[in-house]
N, C-alpha and C positions, 0 to 999 in steps of 0.2 A: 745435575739437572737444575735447571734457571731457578728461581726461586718466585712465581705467578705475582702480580702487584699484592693482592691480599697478603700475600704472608708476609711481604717486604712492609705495605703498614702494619701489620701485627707485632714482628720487630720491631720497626724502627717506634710505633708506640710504646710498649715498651722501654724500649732504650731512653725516651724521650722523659718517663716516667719518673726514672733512674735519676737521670739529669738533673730534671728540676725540683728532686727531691734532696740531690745532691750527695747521693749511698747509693755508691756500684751495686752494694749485699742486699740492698734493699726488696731488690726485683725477686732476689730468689726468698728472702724469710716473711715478703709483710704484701703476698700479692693480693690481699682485701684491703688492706688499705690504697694500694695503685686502684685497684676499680673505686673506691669510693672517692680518690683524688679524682678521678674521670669523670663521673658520676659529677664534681662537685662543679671540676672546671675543664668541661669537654672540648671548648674550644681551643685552648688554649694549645691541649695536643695538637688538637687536629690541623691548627696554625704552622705549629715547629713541625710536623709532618706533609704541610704543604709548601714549607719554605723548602725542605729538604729535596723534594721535588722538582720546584724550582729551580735549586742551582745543578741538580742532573739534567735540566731540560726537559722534565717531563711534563710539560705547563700543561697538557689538557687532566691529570690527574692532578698537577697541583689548583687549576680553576673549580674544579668540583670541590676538592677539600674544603677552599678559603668559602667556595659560594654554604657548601655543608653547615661550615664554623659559624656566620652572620645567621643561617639560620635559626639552630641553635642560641644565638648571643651578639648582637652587633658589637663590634670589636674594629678598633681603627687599622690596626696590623693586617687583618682580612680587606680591608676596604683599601689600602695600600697601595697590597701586593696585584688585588683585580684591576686596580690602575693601570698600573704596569703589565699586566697581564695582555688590558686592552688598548695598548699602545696605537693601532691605527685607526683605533674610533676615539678622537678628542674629547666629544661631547660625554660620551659615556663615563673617559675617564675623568669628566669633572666634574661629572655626578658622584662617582664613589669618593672622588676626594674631597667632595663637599659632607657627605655624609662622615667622612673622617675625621676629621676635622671638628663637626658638631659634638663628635663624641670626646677626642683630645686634639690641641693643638700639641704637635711638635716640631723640631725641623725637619724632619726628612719631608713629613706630609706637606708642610706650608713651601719648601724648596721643591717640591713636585707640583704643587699647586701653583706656582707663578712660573713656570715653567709650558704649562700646559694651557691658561689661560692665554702668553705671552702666544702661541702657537698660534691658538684660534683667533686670536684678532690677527694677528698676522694674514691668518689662512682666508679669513671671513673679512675685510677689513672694514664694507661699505653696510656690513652688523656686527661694525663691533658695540656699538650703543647695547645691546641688547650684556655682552661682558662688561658694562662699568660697575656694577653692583658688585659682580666679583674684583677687581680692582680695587675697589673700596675696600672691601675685605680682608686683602692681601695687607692694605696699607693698614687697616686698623691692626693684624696679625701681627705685621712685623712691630708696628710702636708699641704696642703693650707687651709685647712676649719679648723687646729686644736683641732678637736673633742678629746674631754676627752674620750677615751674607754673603761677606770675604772666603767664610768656608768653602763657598761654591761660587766658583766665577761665573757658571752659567747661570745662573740662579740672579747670581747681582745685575748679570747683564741684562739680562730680563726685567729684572725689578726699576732697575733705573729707564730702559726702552717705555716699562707701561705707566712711568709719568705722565705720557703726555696725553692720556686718556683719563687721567684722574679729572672730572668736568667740574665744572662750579663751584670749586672748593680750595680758591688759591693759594689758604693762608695754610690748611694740611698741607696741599704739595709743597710747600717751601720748606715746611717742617722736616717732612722728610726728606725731602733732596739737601735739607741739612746734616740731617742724622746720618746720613752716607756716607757722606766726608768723614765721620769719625773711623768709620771701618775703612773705608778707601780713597783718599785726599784726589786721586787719581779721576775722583768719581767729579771734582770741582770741573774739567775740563767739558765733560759728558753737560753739564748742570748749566754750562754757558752757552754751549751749545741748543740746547732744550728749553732756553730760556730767550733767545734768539729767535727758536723757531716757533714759538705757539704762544708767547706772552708777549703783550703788546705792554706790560708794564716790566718791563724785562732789565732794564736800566736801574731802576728802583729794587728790584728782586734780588740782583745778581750783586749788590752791593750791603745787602740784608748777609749774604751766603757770607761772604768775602769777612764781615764781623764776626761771624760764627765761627768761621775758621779762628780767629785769631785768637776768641773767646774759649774755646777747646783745644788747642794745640801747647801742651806743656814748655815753659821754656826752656832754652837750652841755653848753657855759659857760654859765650866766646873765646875763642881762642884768642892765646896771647901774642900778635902778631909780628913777625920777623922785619926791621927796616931794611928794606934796598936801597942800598950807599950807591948805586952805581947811577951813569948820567942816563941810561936805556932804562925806559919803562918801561914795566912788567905786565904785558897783557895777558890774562888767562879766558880761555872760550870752554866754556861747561856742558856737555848735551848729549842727548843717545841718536842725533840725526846725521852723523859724521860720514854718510855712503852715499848708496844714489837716491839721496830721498829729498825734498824740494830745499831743505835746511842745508843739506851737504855742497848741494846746487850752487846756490846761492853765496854759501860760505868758501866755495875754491878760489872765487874772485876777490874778496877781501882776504884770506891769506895771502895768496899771491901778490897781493899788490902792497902789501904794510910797509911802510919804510922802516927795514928792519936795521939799516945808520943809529933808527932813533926808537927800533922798539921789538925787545924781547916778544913773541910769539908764543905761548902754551897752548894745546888743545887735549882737554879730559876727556876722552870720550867712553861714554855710560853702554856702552852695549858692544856684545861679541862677533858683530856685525862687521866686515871692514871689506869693501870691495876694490875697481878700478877709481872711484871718487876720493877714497880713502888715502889709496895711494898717493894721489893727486894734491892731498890735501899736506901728507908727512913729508912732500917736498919740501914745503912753505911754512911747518912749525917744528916747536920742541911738540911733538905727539907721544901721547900716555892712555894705553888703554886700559882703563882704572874697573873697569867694569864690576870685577871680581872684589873689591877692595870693600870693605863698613864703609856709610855715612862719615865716619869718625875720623877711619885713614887717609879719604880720600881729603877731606880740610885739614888734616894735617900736609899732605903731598902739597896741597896749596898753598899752606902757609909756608913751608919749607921752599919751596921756590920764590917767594919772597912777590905775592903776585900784586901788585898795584890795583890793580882794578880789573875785576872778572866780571865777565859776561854773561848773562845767564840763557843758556839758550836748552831749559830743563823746563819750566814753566807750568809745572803738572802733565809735562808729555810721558814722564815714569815718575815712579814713586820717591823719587829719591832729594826732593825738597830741602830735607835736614841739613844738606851737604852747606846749603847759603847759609841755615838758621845758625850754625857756626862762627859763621861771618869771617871765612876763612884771607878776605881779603880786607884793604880800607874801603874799596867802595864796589858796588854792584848793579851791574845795568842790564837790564831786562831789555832782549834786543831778536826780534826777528820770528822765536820759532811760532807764538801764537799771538792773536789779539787780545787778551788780556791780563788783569796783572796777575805778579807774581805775590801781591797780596801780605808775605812778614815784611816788618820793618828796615830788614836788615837790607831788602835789595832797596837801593837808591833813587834809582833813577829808570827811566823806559826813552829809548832812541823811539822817534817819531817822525812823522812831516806834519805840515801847517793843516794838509785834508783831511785826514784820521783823523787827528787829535781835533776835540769840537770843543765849544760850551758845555753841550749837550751832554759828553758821554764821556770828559776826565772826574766825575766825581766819579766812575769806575774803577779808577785806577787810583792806589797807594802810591808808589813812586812821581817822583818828580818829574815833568817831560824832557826830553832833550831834544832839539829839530834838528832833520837833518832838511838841509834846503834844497840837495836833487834828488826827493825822495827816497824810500826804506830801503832799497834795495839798489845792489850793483850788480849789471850783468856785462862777465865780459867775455867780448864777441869772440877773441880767442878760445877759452876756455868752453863758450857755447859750444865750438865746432864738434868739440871731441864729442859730446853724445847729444848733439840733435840730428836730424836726418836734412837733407836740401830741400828745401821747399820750393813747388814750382806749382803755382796754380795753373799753368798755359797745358799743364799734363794731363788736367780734371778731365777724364771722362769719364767719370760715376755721375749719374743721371743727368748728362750734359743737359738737355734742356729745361730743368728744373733750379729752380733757387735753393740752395743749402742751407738749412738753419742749424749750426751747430748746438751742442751741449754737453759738456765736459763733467757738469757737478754729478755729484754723489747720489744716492737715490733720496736720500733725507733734507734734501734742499728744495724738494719739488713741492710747496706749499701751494693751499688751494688758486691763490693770486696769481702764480707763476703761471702755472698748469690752465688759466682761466686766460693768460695772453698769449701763454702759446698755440691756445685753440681759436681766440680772433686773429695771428696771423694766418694760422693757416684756412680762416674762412674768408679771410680778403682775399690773398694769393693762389687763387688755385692751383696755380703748378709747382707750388712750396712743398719742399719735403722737411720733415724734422727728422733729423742725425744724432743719434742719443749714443754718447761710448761714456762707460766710465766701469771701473772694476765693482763696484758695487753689484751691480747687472752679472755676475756670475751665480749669482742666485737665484734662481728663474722666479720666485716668491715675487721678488724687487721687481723684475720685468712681469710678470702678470698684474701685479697690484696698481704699478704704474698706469698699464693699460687701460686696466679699470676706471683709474683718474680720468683719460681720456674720455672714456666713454659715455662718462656723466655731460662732457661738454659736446656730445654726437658727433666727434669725429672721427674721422677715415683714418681707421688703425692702420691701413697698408699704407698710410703716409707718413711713418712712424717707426724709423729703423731702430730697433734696440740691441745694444751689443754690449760685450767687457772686449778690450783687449788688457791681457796681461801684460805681452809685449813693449818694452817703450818704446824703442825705436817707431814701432808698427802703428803704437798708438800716436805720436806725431806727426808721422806720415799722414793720420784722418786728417790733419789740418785741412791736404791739399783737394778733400772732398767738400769741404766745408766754405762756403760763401760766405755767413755771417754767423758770429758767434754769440749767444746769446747769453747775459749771467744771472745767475739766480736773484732773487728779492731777498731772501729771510738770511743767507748766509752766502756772497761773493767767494767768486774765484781770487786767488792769490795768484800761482805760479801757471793757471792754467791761462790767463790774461797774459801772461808774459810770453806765453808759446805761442798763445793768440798774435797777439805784435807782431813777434817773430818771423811769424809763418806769412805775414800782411793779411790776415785774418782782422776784420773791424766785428768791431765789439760792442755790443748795446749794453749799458747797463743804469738802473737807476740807484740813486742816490739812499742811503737811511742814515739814523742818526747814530748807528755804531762801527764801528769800528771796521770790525768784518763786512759790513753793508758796504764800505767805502772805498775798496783798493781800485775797483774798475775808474770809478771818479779822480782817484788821486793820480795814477798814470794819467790817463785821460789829460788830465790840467795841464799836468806836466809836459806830454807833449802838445798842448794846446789844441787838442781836436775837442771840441768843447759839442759839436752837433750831434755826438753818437751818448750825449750823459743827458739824463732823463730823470725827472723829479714825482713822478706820481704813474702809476699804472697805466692810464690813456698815451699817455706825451711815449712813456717806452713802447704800446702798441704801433701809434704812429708812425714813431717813427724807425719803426722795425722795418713798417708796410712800406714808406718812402725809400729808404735806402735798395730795399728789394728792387722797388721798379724803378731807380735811376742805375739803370745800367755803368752811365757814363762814369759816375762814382762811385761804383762798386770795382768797373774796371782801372780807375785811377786807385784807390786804395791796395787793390791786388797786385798793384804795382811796384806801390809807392810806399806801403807801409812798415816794411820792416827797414827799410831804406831810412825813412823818418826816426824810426825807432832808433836805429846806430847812431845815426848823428846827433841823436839829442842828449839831454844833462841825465837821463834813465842809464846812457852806455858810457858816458865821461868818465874812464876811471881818476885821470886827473885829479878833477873838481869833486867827485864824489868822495875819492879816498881822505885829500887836502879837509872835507869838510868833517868828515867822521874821525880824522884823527886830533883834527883841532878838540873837541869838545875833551879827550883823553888830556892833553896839554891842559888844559883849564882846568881840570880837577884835579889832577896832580899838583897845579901849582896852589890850588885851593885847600888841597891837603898842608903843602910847607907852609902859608900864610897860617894856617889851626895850629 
């Protein structure tokens, strides 16, 4: 016969009693003193008999327990578990976890509470003003209490997401988007980015961060380094982007093309990742997937292969920094995978062009510049073919008699400025659509929130296609729906501008004074189409509007553009390779001269 709920708490109180008295015998020789322990601290059963509930799945008797136990005694444990309990009412659950909280701070409570607040702006975003008080909260909770937030990645991800709603108070945010870096260095990448997008004194900020770092990071000895007696340079390339990811892209073409007469080839690669790109790539070097390896072993494998000058192309894209702080080579150059520095001493040097690199925005960066003179990047048109698709704009019929505005960025690049021009083009252009793909957009959150943006500036949401493709091929192919491509203000396109080219896709973008603001202007120069680079918010509306209605040159661009592209010093592997391998030759020889 079942055993009815009552008697199963009469039990399992009991039992509970037993427990936290810590004498099995107990129950049977001293049951006045279990009622007067009850008696003394009722909730506390009634709590471990509501968890026990809980993890059977019986939550509508473990919700009456916990609500019983607060009756009785406000208790955070109660005020917890009703959280969770009411997991599809946000609001409710940030009541109880406020009331928890008042009563103790710990981690579970305060990793549920930035979890849940992270939600409702999310969910609410155009009130989220009404959440900065808890925010504030969250940030006062975690500085005083110095909880490790590493414990819970979603918990950090959140925490670091609700900086950017920390208002008025620049000189806390800084503090703590410093203090992150101690638990997750990884969190540096996150902090440039967010500093980019919402701080107009962001240049000044991000170099406050960058001392911090150096300032909390313990030292580590160098290794004792191996000479290489032989007449072949020792190149080594460091990084976990070695497949089909824009780094590996990128990187098949300078493998391939190194004159390996005059230069040993290593590639580290940090992750268990390895596709068609991979392959691609262990044509062209000594390849080592070190993945599995310490910090420790993997600078010794470096130094044991006696490497001249490594590459770094880790740059806080994973955790694994240390591997430089070794200094497992003579010299180290920060090259390709992000816009900013690599920050220890130990890395050397940053490959650059003359357009990135400003007045403006090298006190950013620790390393020394190096230029390259036909821009950051090599694409070569062989290597293209294998994974881009054909581009044929004469094929376009997706809303033939409409203007296409492309948009390839992220959903976190769509800052109020952006979101503000692409609502005057599409109030001059009436028969202008905007074309949104990007994987971010898998999360229907990111496409409703967006919307929302829209809708503040009163436009025609059915003018406004939003999509992800997973697909690449699929997603290359939007090229050939897309007219004109449009690039973010707060943080530019990289690799997406180069498919843009590609594809004879023209490109609008304007100018900032960092780094990442700059790649659309650097190509740009480079191939000398100077009419589609824009210096201030009107000049980029303009002349969005202008390109749209001259036909003539929309249809010479679609013509001509990727045509432009091959023949210029962007596709020269020649000239490109000649110039990137010269600056190796000068440091090597600058080594034997020391």
């Amino acid at each position: 016969m079942k055993n009815t709920h009552h008697q199963i708490e009469k039990q399992y109180k009991d039992f509970i009693c037993g427990e936290i008295l810590n004498d099995p015998f107990y129950l049977i020789h001293n049951r006045n003193k279990i009622k007067e322990f009850y008696n003394e601290y009722p909730e506390n059963i009634l709590n471990k008999l509501a968890i026990y509930y809980f993890t059977i799945k019986k939550y509508a008797y473990s919700k009456d327990l916990f609500i019983k136990s607060v009756k009785i005694k406000e208790n955070e444990t109660a005020y917890l578990y009703l959280s969770f309990l009411h997991e599809g009412t946000l609001e409710l659950q940030l009541n109880y976890l406020k009331k928890a909280l008042h009563i103790n701070v710990n981690r579970d409570i305060c990793f549920q509470f930035i979890k849940v607040v992270y939600k409702l702006i999310e969910k609410y975003p155009y009130s989220s003003a009404k959440y900065y008080s808890d925010v504030e909260l969250i940030v006062n909770i975690v500085e005083e209490n110095k909880f490790n937030l590493q414990e819970d990645s979603i918990a950090l991800n959140c925490f670091l997401d609700l900086f950017k709603y920390v208002k008025n108070n620049r000189k806390k945010r800084s503090l703590l988007l410093k203090k992150m870096i101690v638990f997750n260095k990884m969190a540096y990448t996150r902090l440039y980015f967010y500093y980019s997008l919402l701080d107009k004194e962001s240049i000044k900020n991000i170099c406050n961060v960058q001392n911090y770092i150096l300032k909390n990071t313990k030292k580590i000895k160098h290794l004792k380094l191996l000479t290489n007696d032989m007449d072949k340079i020792n190149i080594g390339y460091i990084g976990n982007d070695y497949y089909k990811h824009p780094v590996g892209k990128f990187m098949c073409s300078i493998f391939k093309n190194h004159n390996k007469k005059k230069f040993n080839v290593f590639c580290y690669h940090l992750n268990s990742i390895e596709d068609n790109i991979t392959e691609l790539i262990k044509k062209n070097v000594h390849f080592k997937n070190v993945n599995n390896l310490s910090d420790l072993d993997i600078a010794n494998t470096i130094k044991n292969d006696k490497i001249d000058i490594l590459i770094d192309q880790i740059v806080f894209s994973c955790d694994r920094m240390d591997i430089l702080r070794y200094k497992p080579a003579n010299y180290i150059i920060n090259y390709l995978t992000s816009p900013i520095s690599s920050v220890y001493p130990e890395i050397d040097y940053i490959f650059t062009d003359k357009y990135l690199f400003t007045e403006k925005n090298k006190i950013m960066y620790k390393e020394k510049p190096k230029y390259l003179k036909y821009g950051l990047h090599l694409l070569d048109k062989n290597i293209e073919k294998q994974f881009l698709c054909n581009y044929n704009k004469e094929k376009n019929a997706f809303h033939k008699n409409n203007i296409i505005f492309g948009i390839t960025a992220s959903y976190l690049k769509y800052d109020t400025d952006f979101i503000y021009a692409i609502s005057k083009i599409l109030d001059k252009i009436p028969n202008a659509i905007i074309f949104i793909r990007n994987y971010s957009f898998v999360q229907e959150i990111n496409k409703v929130n967006l919307l929302e943006s829209f809708k503040h500036y009163d436009c025609d949401l059915k003018r406004i296609n939003i999509d992800f493709v997973h697909d690449p091929i699929k997603f290359y192919e939007c090229y050939n729906h897309i007219d004109i491509l449009l690039d973010p203000f707060v943080y530019g396109g990289c690799t997406t501008i180069f498919d843009s080219l590609i594809s004879s896709t023209p490109i609008i973008t304007l100018v900032g004074d960092k780094w990442c603001q700059r790649y659309g202007y650097s190509y740009l120069k480079h191939l000398q189409i100077e009419e589609l680079i824009t210096y201030n918010v009107d000049e980029y509306i303009d002349t969005a509007i202008k390109l749209a209605k001259n036909k003539e040159k929309l249809k010479y661009y679609h013509k001509n553009l990727s045509k432009l592209l091959k023949e210029s010093v962007l596709c020269n592997t020649e000239l490109f390779m000649h110039e990137y391998e010269k600056h190796f030759y000068e440091i090597k020889n600058q080594n034997k001269k020391s």
